[in-house]
C-alpha positions in Angstrom: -14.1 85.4 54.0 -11.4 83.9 55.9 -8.6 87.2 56.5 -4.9 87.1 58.4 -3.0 90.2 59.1 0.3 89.6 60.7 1.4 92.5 62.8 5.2 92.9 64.9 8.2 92.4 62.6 10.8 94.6 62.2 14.9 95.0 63.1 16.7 93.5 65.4 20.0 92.7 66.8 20.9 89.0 67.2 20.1 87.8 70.4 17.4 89.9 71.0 13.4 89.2 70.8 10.3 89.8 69.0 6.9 88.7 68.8 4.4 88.2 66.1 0.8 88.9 66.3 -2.0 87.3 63.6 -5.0 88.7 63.7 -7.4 86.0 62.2 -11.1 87.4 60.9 -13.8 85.5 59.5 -14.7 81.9 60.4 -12.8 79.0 60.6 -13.4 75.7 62.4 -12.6 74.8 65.8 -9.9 72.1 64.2 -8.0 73.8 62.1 -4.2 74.1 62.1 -3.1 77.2 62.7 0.6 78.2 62.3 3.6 80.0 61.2 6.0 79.6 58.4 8.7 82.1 57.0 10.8 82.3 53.9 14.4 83.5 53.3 15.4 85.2 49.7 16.3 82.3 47.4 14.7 79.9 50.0 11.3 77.9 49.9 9.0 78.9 52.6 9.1 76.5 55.2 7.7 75.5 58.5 8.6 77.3 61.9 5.6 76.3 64.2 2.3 74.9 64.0 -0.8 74.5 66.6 -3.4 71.5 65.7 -5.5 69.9 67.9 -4.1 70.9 71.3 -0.4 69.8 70.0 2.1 72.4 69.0 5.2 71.6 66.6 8.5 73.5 66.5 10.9 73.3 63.4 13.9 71.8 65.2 16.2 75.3 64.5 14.0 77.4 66.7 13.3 74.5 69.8 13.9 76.2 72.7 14.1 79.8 71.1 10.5 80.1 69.9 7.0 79.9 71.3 3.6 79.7 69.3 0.3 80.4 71.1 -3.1 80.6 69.8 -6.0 81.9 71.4 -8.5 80.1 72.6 -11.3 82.1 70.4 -8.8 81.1 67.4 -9.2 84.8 66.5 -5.6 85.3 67.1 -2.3 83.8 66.7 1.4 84.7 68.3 4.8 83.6 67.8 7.4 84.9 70.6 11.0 84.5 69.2 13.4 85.2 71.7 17.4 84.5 71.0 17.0 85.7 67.6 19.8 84.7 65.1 20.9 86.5 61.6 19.7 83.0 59.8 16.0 84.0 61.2 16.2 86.7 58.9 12.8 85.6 56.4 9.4 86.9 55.6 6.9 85.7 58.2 3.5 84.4 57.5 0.6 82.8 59.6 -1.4 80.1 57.9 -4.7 78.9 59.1 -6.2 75.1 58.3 -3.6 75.2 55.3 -5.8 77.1 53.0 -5.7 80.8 54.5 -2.4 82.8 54.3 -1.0 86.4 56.1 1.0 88.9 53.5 3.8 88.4 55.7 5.9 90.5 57.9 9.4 90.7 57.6 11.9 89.9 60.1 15.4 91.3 59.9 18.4 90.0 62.5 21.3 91.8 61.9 
């Protein structure tokens, strides 16, 4: 059984930094995309950065303000957001080979 945990959200002033941590249990294969989304209230959840095959995506409105890494064991999955800005302010969640989903951490810019 395929488990995420997300782990590192919390308050923060605008401009400042946090990173998120997904722990990923179970097994999934080698090729599967592994990434991060995050939804605002009243807003659909929507892509913020995704790792597959080598290649990692950015949602144009965090380029150059937000980094996704994935370990090479695929056991575990990061997102360092620095410049944070109040419209950041969503429910994060990792996703693995678009089938497996974290409960989310919350992420408050303020």
């Amino acid at each position: 059984q395929v488990q995420l945990v997300e782990s590192g959200g919390g308050s923060v002033q605008a401009g400042g930094s946090l990173e998120l941590s997904c722990a990923i249990s179970g097994f999934i294969s080698s090729s599967c995309a592994l990434g991060w989304y995050r939804q605002a209230p009243g807003e659909e959840r929507e892509l913020v950065a995704i790792s597959s095959g080598g290649t990692t995506t950015l949602a144009d409105s965090v380029k150059d303000r937000f980094t996704i890494s994935v370990e090479d064991s695929k056991k575990a999955l990061y997102l360092q957001m620095n410049s944070l800005k109040t419209e950041d302010t969503a429910v994060y969640y990792c996703m693995a080979c678009s089938l497996y989903w974290g409960q989310g951490t919350q992420v408050t810019v303020s």
